[in-house]
N, C-alpha and C positions, 0 to 999 in steps of 0.2 A: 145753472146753479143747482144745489144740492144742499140741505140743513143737512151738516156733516158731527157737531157740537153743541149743546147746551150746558148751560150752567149755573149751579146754583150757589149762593151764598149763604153759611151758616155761622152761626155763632161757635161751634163746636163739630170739626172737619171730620174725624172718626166715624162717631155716631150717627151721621146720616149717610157717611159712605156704607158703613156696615151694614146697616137697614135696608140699602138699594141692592148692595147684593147678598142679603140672607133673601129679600123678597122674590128677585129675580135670578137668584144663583149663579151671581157674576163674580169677579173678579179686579181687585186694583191690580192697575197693571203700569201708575208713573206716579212720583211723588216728582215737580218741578223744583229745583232748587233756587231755581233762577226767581222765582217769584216774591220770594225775600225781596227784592229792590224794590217790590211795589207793596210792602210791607204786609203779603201774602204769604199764606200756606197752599197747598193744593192734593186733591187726590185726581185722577183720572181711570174712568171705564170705561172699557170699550163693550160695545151691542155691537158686533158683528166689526165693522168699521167704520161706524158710529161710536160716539161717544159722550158719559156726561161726566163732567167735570163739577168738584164741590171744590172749593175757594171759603177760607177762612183771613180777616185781618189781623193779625196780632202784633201792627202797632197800629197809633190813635193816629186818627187823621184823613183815614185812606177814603176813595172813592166808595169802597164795599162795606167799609163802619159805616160810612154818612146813607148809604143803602138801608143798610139794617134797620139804623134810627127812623129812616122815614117811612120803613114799611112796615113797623112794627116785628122785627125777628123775621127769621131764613127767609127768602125766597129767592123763585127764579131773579137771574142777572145778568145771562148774557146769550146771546142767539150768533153761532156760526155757521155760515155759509162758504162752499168750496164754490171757487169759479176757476174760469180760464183765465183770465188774463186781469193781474189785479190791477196793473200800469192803467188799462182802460178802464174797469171800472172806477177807480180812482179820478181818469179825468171826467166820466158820466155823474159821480155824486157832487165834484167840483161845480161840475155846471149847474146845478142844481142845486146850489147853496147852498150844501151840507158839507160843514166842518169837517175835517177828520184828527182827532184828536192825541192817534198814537200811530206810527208806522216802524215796521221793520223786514226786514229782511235774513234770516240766519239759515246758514250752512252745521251739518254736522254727516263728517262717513258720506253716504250717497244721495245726502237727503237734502232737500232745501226747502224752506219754507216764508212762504209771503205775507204779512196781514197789514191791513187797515184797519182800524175801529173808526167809527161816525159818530161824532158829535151828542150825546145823547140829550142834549136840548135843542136839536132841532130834527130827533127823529124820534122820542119820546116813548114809554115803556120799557125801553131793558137797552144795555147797552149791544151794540150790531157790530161783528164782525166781518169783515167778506176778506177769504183766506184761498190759495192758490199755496198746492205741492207740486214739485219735482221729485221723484215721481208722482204721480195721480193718487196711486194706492196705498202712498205712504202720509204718514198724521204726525208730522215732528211734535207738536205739541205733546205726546203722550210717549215721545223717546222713540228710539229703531225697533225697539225687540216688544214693541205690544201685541203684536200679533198671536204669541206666548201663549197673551192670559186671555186670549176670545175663549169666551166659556160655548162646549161643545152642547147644553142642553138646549131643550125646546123652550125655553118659559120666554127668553127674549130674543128678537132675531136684529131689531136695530131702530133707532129713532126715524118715526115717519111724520113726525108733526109736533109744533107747540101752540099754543092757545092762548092771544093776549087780549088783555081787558080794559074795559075804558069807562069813564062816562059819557064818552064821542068816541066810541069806537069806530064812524065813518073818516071824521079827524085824521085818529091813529093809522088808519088803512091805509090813506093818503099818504100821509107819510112815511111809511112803510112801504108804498108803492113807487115814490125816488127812490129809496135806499138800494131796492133791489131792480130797479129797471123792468119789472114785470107787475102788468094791470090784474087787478081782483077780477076775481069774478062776480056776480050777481048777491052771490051769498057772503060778500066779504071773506073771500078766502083767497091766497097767492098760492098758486100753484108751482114745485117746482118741479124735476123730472120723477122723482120716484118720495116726495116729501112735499108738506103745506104748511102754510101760518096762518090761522085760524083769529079772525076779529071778533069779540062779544060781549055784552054789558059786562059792567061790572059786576061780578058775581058773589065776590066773596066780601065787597065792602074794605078790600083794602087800597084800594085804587088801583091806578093805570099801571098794569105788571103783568105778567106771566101767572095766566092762572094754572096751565096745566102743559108738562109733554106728554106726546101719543106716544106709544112704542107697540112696535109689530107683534105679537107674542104669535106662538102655535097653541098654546094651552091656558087660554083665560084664566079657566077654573083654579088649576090649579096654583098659578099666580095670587090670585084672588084668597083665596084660601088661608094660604101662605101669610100674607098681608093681615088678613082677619085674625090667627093665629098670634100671631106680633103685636095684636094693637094697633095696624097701621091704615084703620079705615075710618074715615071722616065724612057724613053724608053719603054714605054707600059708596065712597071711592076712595082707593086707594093714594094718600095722602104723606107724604114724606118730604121734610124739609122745607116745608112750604109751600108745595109742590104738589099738588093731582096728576096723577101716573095714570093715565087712560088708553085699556088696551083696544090693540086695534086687530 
């Protein structure tokens, strides 16, 4: 497994997409049409082949309004993971008495693509995705032709980690620890081949959520800078959409 996606939910889709990449000088590169049926908008970025993904509701009702209201405005919403085989992870969260609450399957040209979602009351903090392409390299969710707008500068090279918060964040770990079929370590962290999910108090007082993703950079400073420049620093960290952006 691999954190391949992140996602975050805001009240106004633009302005935090434009924010993430004036900070990191990226680029959008899919708007989903398709997500009108879940009375969504969406942007998607890719970091290298990685990507974050902003989700707006605009109509009443949805899973990502009742989000917002309960976390007070934007934040992290959802955590994807690429695996091999999603038929079996599928039967592995079954056994393990975690719901899954949406499944699909779609073809488009060469590409195909698999997802689960988990139950998010019986895996708690942020809704869990575990997704499988045809090819490996390809990310249906962000269209065929992303690969386009991968921005060629140093400031982001790709998502390596997110960060979620608890007031039992051993709890949360645990189960966090079915979802993905892979034990923490020591310090409450899952490891996965080249990416981690990070457990820790509650930090910011908004409860059990996504406090922060990590992203690779080559050039902190100037990141940081950047950010600083914009308004976009909170407690000494870089802070967008609800979100602390911590370079690694």
């Amino acid at each position: 497994m691999r954190l391949r996606q992140l996602v975050i939910v805001a009240e106004e889709r633009d302005s935090i997409a434009n924010q993430i990449c004036d900070v990191f000088d990226l680029k959008v590169a899919f708007h989903d049409d398709g997500l009108i049926h879940f009375g969504l908008i969406n942007s998607l970025i890719p970091l290298g082949d990685t990507f974050i993904e902003i989700v707006t509701p605009v109509k009443e009702n949805t899973t990502a309004e009742r989000f917002l209201n309960r976390r007070g405005g934007n934040g992290g919403y959802m955590v994807i993971v690429d695996c091999d085989d999603v038929a079996k992870e599928k039967e592995r969260v079954t056994n393990e008495n975690i719901g899954i609450v949406y499944e699909v399957e779609r073809s488009e040209g060469h590409v195909t693509g698999k997802t689960i979602h988990l139950h998010p009351k019986h895996i708690g903090g942020a809704i869990v995705s575990i997704d499988k392409m045809e090819p490996e390299s390809a990310w249906l969710w962000a269209g065929l032709d992303w690969e386009k707008c991968v921005s060629k500068n140093d400031n982001a090279e790709r998502l390596c980690g997110v960060v979620m918060q608890s007031d039992d964040k051993s709890a949360l770990c645990k189960k966090w620890e079915k979802a993905f079929g892979v034990k923490a370590d020591e310090n409450l962290q899952i490891n996965f081949s080249d990416s981690r999910i990070k457990f820790v108090d509650d930090l910011d007082q908004r409860g059990e959520g996504i406090n922060a993703f990590e992203l690779s950079v080559k050039n902190k400073e100037i990141v940081y800078e950047k950010a600083k420049e914009l308004g976009l620093i909170k407690n000494d960290l870089i802070h967008i959409g609800g979100v602390n952006f911590l370079l690694q």
